[in-house]
C-alpha positions in Angstrom: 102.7 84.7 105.4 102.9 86.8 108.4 107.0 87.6 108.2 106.4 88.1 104.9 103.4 90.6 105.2 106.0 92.3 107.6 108.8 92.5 105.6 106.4 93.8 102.4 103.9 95.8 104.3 103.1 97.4 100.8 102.5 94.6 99.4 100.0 93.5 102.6 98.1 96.6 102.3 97.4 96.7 99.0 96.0 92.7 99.5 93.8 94.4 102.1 92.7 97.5 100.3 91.9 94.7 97.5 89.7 92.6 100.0 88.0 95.6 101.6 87.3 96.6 98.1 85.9 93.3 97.2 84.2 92.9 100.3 82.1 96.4 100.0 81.3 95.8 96.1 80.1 92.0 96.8 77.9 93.7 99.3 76.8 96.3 97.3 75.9 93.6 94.7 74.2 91.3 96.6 71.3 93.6 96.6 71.6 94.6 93.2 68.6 92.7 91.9 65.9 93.9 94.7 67.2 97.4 93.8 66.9 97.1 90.5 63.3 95.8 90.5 62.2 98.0 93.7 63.6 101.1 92.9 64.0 101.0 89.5 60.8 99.4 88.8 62.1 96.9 86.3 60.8 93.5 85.2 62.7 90.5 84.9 63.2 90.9 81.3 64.9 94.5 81.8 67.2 93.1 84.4 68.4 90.3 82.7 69.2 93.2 79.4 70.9 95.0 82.7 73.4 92.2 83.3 73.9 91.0 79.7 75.1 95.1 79.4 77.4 94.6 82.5 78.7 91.3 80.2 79.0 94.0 77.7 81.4 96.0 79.7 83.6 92.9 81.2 84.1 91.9 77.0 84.9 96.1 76.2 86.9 96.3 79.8 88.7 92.7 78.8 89.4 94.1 75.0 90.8 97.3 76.3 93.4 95.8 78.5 94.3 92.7 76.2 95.2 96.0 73.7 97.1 98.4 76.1 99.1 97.4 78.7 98.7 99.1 81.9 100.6 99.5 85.1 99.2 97.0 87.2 98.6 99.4 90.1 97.4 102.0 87.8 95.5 99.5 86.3 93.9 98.5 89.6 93.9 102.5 90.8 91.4 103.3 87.8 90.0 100.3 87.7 88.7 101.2 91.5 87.8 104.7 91.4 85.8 104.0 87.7 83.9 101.0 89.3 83.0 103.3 92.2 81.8 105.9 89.8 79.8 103.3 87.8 78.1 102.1 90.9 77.5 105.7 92.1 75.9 106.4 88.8 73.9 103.2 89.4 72.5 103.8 92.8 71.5 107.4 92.2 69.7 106.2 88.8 65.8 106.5 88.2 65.8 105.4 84.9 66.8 101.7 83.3 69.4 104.3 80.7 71.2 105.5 83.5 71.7 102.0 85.5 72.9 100.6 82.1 75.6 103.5 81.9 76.3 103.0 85.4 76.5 99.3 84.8 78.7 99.6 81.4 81.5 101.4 83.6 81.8 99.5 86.5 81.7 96.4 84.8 84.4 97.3 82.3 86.6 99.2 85.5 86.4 95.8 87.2 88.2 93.9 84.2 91.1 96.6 85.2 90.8 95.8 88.9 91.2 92.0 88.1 93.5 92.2 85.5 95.8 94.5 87.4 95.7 92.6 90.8 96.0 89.1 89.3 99.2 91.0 87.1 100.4 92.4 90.5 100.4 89.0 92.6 101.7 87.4 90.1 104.7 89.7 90.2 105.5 90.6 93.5 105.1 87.3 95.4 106.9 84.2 95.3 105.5 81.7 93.5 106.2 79.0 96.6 104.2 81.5 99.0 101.3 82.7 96.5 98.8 80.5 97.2 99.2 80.1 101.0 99.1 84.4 100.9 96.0 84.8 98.5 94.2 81.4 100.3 95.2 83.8 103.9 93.5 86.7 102.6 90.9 84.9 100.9 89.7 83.4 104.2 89.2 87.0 105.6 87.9 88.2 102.5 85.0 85.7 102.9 84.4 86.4 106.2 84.1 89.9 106.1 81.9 89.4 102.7 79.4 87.3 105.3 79.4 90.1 107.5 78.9 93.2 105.6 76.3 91.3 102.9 74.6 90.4 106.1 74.9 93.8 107.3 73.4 95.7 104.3 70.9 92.8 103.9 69.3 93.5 107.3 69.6 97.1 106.9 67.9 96.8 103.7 65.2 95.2 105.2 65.0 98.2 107.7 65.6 101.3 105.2 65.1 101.8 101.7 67.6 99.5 99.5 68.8 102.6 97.3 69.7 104.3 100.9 72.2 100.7 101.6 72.9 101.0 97.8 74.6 104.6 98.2 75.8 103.7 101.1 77.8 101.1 99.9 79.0 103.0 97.5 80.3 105.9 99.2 82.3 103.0 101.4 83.5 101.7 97.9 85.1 105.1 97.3 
C-alpha cells in the first residue's frame, strides 16, 4: 500500500482529502442532535421530521446520480463543497425551515460524495490491493474520527455547540 501510495500520490491524496473530509463531517455530526435541540430549540418530534428530510435528500441525491452520470471527481468535488454549504446553512440556522434546507442539501451532496468516491476506487485501484488500501485508510480514518469527535465534544462542553458547529464547518470547507 505504501509503494503504491508512492507511485500514485494522486490517488493517496485524494484517499486523504476523502478521510479528512469524513473525519470533520462525522465530527460535525456527532453533535448534531444537542444542536438541534439546544440551539434550535426543537423537540424530539421536530428532530426526528429533521432526519427523515435529510432521508429525503440521500433518496433525491441517490435519484439524481442513478439519472446522470457524473465524473467521479466532479461528482465528489460538488458533492464536497454542496455538503459544506448545507452544513453551513445548518449551523448558522435559527429556525427548524432553514436547518431542513440546510439538511436537504448536504444530505443529497453526500450521495455525490459517496457515489463518486466508491466510482473512483473502484476504478483507479487494483482490485487485488483495494481492500488492504481502503482497510489502511480506514484505520486512520477511525482514528482521527475518535480524536476530533472527542475534540469538538469537549469543546462543546466548554463553548456554545453552534460555536463547535461553525467551526466544524468552516474546517469542512
Amino acid at each position: 500500500v505504501i509503494t503504491y501510495s508512492k507511485k500514485n500520490q494522486f490517488i493517496a491524496s485524494l484517499f486523504i482529502v476523502y478521510g479528512l473530509f469524513m473525519v470533520v463531517l462525522t465530527s460535525i455530526d456527532s453533535l448534531e442532535a444537542a444542536f438541534a435541540m439546544k440551539d434550535l430549540g426543537l423537540n424530539e418530534s421536530s428532530y426526528g421530521l429533521l432526519v427523515s428530510i435529510a432521508g429525503l435528500g440521500f433518496v433525491i441525491g441517490s435519484i439524481i446520480n442513478i439519472k446522470w452520470s457524473f465524473h467521479p471527481l466532479k461528482a465528489i468535488i460538488c458533492g464536497m463543497i454542496l455538503t459544506g454549504i448545507g452544513y453551513f446553512i445548518y449551523s448558522i440556522s435559527t429556525t427548524f425551515s432553514i436547518a431542513a434546507i440546510g439538511f436537504l442539501i448536504l444530505s443529497g451532496a453526500l450521495t455525490f460524495v459517496n457515489v463518486g468516491y466508491t466510482t473512483f476506487t473502484q476504478k483507479n485501484i487494483a482490485s487485488n490491493l483495494l481492500g488492504r488500501f481502503i482497510s489502511i485508510f480506514s484505520m486512520i480514518e477511525a482514528f482521527g474520527m475518535l480524536v476530533l469527535i472527542t475534540a469538538f465534544g469537549v469543546a462543546a462542553e466548554m463553548v456554545n455547540v453552534r460555536i463547535i458547529v461553525q467551526i466544524g464547518t468552516l474546517l469542512l470547507f
